[in-house]
Structures are given as structure tokens and as C-alpha cells.
C-alpha positions as CSV (number, residue, x, y, z in Angstrom):
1,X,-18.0,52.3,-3.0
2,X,-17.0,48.5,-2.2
3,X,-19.3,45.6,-2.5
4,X,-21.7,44.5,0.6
5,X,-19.7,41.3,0.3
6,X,-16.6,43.1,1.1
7,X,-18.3,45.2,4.2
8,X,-19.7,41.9,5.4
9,X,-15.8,40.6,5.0
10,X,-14.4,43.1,7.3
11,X,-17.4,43.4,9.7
12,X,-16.6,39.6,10.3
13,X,-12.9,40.5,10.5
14,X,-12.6,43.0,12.7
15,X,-15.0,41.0,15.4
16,X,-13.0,38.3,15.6
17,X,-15.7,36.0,14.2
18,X,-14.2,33.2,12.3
19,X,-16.3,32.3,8.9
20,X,-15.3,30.9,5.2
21,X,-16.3,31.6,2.1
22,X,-19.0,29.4,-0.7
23,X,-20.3,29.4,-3.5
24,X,-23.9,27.4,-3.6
25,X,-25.7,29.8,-6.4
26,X,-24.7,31.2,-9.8
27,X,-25.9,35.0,-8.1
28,X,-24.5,34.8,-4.4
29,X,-21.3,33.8,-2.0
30,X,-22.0,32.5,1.4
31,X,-20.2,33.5,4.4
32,X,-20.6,31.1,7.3
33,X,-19.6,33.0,10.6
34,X,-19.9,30.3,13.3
35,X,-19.6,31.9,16.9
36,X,-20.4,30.2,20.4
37,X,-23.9,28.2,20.0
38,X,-24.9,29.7,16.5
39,X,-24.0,29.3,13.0
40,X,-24.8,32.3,10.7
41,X,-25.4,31.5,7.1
42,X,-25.2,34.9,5.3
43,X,-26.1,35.2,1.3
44,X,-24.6,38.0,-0.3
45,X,-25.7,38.8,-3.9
46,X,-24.7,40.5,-7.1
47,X,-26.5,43.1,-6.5
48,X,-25.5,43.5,-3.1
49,X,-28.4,42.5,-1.0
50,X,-28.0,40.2,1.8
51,X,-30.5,37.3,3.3
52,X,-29.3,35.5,6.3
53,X,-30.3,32.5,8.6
54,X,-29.3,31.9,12.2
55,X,-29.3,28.6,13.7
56,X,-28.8,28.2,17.2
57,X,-27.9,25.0,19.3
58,X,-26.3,23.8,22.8
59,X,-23.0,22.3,21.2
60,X,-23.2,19.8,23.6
61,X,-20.6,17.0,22.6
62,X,-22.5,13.5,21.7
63,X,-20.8,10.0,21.5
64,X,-23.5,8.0,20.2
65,X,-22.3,6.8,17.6
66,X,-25.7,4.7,16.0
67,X,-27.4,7.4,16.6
68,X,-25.0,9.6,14.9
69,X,-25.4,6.6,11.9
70,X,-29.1,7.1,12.0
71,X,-29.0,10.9,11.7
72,X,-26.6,9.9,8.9
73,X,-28.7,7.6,6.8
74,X,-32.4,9.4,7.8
75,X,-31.2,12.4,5.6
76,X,-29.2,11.1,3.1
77,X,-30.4,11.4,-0.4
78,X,-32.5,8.3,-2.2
């Protein structure tokens, strides 16, 4: 039998849903499936369990650019 990470692969695949691959944790990759107005970030582990969060915004396009500066420095690390 193949690996969740491999099902979660071709699901992804065969919808069309463009995502990439990461490594964050010693025990899990991350797919991140990004489709119209959400981002998907989906943990899949060793032993094959999956956690996933959904995060849903407007995509509107913003060109202000201090405010962009401010988001910037407000959550950078100390």
C-alpha cells in the first residue's frame, strides 16, 4: 500500500491544484495547495496521518507599499 503522502500527491495532481513540497519538521512534509482565495497547508506524517489548515482571503491586489513595510517590520522576529 503507498504512503498517505503519495495519495495526497496524486489527489492534488489529478485536480489540477498546483502545490509544492516542505520540509518544516523532522516527522512530516508539507504540501501547500493554493487554489482561488485559499491556501491549504497539509501535514503529512511518518506514520501517515494528516493535519491540515485552510486559510481563506480576497486576493485582492494592494499597492501600499508603507503599509506593506509595516506588515513587514510588525512581524519580523526581535
Amino acid at each position: 500500500m503507498s504512503h498517505e503522502l503519495y495519495r495526497m500527491i496524486a489527489l492534488l495532481e489529478n485536480a489540477k491544484i498546483h502545490f509544492r513540497l516542505d520540509r518544516h519538521r523532522d516527522d512530516s512534509i508539507m504540501i501547500t495547495a493554493t487554489i482561488v482565495g485559499q491556501r491549504i497547508e497539509i501535514d503529512v506524517f511518518e506514520d501517515g496521518h494528516v493535519e491540515y489548515s485552510l486559510f481563506r482571503g480576497n486576493e485582492d491586489v494592494e499597492d501600499n507599499v508603507p503599509a506593506l513595510e509595516a506588515l513587514i517590520r510588525d512581524n519580523a522576529d526581535p
